[in-house]
C-alpha positions in Angstrom: -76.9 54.5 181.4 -76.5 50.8 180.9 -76.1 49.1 177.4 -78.9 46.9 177.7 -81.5 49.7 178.8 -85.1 49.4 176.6 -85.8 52.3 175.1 -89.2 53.1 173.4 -89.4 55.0 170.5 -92.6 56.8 169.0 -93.8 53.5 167.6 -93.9 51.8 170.7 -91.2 49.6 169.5 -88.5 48.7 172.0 -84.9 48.5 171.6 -81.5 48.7 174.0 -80.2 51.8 173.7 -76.8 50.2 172.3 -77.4 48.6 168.7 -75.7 46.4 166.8 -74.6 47.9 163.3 -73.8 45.4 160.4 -71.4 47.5 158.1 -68.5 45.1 159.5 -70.5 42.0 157.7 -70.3 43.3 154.6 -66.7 44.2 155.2 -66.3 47.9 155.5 -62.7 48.3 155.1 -61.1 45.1 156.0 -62.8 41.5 155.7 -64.7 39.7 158.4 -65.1 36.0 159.0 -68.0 34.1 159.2 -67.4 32.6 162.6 -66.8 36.3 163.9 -69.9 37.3 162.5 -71.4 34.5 164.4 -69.6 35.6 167.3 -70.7 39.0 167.4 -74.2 37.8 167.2 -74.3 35.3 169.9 -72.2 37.6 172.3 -74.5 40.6 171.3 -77.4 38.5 172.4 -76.1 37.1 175.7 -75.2 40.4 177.0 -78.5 41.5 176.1 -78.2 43.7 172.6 -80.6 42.0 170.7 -81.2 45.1 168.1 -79.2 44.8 164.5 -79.4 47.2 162.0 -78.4 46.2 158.4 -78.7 47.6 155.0 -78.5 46.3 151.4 -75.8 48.3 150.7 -73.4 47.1 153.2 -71.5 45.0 151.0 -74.2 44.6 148.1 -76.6 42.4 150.2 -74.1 40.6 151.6 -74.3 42.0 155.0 -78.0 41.0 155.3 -77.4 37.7 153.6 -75.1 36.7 156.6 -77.1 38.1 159.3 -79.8 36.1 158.4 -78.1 33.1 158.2 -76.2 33.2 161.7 -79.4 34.6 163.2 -82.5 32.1 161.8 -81.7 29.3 164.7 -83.1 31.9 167.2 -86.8 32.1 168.0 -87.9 35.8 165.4 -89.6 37.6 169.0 -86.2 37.2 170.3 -84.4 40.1 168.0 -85.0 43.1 166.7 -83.9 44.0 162.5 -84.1 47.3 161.2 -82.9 47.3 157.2 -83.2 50.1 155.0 -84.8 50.7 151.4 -83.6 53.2 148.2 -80.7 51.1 147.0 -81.4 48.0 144.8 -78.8 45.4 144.3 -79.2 44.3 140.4 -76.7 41.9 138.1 -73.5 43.8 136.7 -70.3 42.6 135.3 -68.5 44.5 138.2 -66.0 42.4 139.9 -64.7 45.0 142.8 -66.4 47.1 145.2 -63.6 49.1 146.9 -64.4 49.7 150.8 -66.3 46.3 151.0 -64.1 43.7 151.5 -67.0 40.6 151.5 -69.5 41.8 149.3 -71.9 39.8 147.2 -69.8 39.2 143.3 -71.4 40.7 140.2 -73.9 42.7 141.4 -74.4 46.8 142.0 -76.5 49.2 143.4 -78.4 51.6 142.2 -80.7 53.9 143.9 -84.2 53.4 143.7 -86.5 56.1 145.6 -90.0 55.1 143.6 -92.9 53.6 145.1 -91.8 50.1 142.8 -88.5 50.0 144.2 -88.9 51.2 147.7 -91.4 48.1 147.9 -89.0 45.6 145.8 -86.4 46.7 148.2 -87.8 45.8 151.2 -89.3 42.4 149.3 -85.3 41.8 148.3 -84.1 42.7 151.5 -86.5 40.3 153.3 -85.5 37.4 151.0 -82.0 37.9 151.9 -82.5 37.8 155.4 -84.7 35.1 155.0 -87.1 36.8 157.3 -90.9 37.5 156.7 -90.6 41.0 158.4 -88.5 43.4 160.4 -89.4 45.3 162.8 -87.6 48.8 161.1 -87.6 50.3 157.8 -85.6 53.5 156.8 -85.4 55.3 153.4 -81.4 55.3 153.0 -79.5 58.3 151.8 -82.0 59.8 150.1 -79.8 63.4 149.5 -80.2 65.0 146.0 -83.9 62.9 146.3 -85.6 64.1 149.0 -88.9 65.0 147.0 -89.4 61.6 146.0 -88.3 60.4 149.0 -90.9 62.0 150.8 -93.9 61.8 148.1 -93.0 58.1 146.7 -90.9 56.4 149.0 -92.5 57.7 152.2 -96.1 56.4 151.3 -95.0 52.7 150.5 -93.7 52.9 154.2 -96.4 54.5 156.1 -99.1 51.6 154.3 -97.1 49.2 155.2 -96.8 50.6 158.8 -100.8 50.6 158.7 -100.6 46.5 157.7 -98.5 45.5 160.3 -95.8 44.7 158.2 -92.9 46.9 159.4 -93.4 48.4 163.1 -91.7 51.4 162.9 -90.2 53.6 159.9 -88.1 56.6 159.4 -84.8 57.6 157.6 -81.3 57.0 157.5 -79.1 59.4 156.4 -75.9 61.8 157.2 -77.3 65.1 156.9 -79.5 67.1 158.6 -81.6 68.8 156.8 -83.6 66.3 154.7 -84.6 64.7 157.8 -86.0 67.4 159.4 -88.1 67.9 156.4 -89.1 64.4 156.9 -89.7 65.2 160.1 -92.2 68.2 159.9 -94.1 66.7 156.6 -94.5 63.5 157.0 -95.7 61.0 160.1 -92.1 59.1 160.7 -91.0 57.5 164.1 -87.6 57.5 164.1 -84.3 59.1 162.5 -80.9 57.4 162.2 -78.4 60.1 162.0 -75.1 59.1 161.3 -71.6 61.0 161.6 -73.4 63.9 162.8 -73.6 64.4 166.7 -70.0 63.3 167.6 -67.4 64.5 169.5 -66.1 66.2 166.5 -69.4 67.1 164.8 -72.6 68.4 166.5 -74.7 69.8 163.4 -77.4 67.7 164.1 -77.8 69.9 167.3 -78.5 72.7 165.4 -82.2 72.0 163.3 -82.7 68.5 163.4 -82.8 67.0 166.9 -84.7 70.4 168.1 -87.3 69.3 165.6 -87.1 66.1 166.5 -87.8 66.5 170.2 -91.2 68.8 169.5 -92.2 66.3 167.2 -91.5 63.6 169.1 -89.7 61.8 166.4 -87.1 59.2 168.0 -83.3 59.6 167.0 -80.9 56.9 166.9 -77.5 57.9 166.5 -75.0 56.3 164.3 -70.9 56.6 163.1 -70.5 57.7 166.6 -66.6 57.2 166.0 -67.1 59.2 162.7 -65.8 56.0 160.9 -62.5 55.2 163.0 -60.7 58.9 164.1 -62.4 58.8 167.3 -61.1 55.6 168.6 -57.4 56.4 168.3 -56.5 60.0 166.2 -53.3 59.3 164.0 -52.1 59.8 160.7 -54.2 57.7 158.0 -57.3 57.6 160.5 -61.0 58.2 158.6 -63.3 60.8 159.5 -66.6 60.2 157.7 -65.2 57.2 154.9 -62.1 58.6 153.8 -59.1 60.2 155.4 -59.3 62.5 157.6 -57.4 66.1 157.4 -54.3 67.3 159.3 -57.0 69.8 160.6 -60.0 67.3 162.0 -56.7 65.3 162.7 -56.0 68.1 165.1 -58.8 68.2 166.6 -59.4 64.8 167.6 -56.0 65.0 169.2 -57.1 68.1 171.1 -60.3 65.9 172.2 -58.5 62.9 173.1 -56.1 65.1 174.9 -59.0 67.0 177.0 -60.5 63.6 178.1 -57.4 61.7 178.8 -56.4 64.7 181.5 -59.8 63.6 183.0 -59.1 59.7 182.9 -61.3 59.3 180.1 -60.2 57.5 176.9 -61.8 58.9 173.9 -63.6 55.9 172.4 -65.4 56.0 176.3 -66.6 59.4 175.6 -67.7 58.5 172.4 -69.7 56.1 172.8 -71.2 57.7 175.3 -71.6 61.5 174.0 -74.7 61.5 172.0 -76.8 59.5 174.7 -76.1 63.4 176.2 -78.8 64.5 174.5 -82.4 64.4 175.3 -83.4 63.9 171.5 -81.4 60.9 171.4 -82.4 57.4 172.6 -79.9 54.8 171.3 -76.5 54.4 169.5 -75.6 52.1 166.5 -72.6 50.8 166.7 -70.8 48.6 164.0 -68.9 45.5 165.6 -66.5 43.1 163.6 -65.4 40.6 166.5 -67.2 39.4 169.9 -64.1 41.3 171.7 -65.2 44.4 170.1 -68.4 43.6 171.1 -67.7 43.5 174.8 -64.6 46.4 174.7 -67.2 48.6 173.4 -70.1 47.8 176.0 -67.4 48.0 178.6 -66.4 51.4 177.8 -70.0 52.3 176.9 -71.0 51.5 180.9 -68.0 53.4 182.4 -70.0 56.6 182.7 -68.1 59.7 182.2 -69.8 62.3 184.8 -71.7 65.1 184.4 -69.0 67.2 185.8 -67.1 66.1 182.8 -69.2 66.7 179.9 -70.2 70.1 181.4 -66.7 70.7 181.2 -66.7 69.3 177.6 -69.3 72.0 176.4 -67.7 74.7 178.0 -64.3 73.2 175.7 -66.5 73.2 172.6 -67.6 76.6 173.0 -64.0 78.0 173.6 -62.3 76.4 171.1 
């Protein structure tokens, strides 16, 4: 397991098994500079992670707007963009956005699963990257949507797939079981799962990458730190956005507690946990600084062994 290993997915696409996420750029709970985003671009492509994934609701476009920008001096074969589609950003009187420290002013989202604004979307999104194309496309959070999602949104994507525009297209989501209805009805390459195959949270392993691996879907796996608790469990850490529970507190500890015995730190076993399983061929991971950058490659490449994460089911089972 190395961080710079291609993977190809059902498209044919390839990517590094260790992607870039851009939540940070749009300032996901504290703000981020432009020289660091710069930063974590240049030293994400000299150590060979040339895969971003961004979204227009990281920040309310903002996230796209400055990957673009610190990006555009490269040669376009060089990277690899996936961006997502269901949200549009449209002109509002809101001032705030709470969670997103550097996002665009007077603007919001709204959700937009149509076959109009699934296309507008990706038109939008394209503009603010200042890109003619990417090379990804997933319908984003689709939940309480899912029909539309699959009988509007879905057909946009798959013509476009046909024309060459976008290589490879799929959804993005935290729960499981739209997905794997995406999965068995429609033709999709790839699923981004986030927050759900963790150390703290294996539903996915349940319906959705089992479907996946008949099908032959790709899975890329993303919140692998479930938004912060596994990287160092104390009081005020999130799980999944917001704070996390004396309970799932708890548990982290126990976790952290199991792999430290073992000389493992938890944040190395996260990173490297859902690479564990066979339905899974990358991990997303959302850096704000070029030391992150390398501290998390670093830790990503210090395999945990076998031994260990047999040892690590058997403690999931038992407790």
């Amino acid at each position: 397991m190395a961080h710079n290993t291609l993977v190809t997915l059902k498209s044919g696409l390839q990517i590094p098994e260790f992607g870039i996420g851009t939540s940070p750029f749009g300032g996901l709970f504290a703000p981020v500079s432009e020289s660091a985003v710069q930063e974590v671009i240049s030293t994400s492509m000299q150590m060979g992670l040339n895969y971003f994934d961004t979204a227009p609701h990281y920040g309310m476009g903002s996230a796209e707007v400055r990957l673009g920008r610190n990006i555009d001096h490269l040669p376009r074969n060089s990277f690899i963009v996936s961006t997502k589609v269901g949200r549009l950003i449209v002109p509002s009187e809101k001032t705030d956005d709470p969670g997103w420290e550097n996002s665009t002013a007077a603007v919001e989202r709204i959700f937009d699963f149509s076959a109009a604004g699934i296309e507008r979307s990706l038109l939008e999104s394209l503009e603010r990257l200042n890109m003619e194309s990417v090379e990804m496309v997933f319908i984003h959070d689709p939940d309480g949507a899912a029909d539309q999602a699959i009988n509007e949104a879905y057909p946009v994507l798959e013509r476009l797939r046909a024309e060459g525009v976008v290589r490879a297209i799929g959804i993005g989501i935290t729960s499981s079981e739209i997905p794997t209805r995406f999965i068995e009805e429609t033709d999709i390459d790839v699923v981004l799962i986030a927050l759900r195959y963790t150390l703290l949270d294996q539903s996915a392993a349940i319906e959705l990458l089992p479907t996946a691996l008949r099908k032959g879907v790709s899975v890329i796996a993303g919140g692998v730190f479930n938004s912060g608790i596994l990287t160092n469990p104390k009081v005020g850490s999130t799980f999944n956005y917001e704070t996390a529970s004396p309970e799932v507190l708890a548990r982290a500890q126990k976790i952290e507690k199991f792999f430290n015995e073992r000389g493992v730190s938890l944040a190395q076993a996260a990173l490297q946990y859902p690479m564990q399983h066979p339905a899974i061929s990358a991990i997303l991971v959302g850096c704000r600084s070029a030391e992150e950058v390398k501290a998390n490659v670093a830790l990503y490449n210090n395999e945990v062994s076998s031994e260990i994460w047999r040892e690590f089911d058997s403690f999931l089972q038992t407790s």
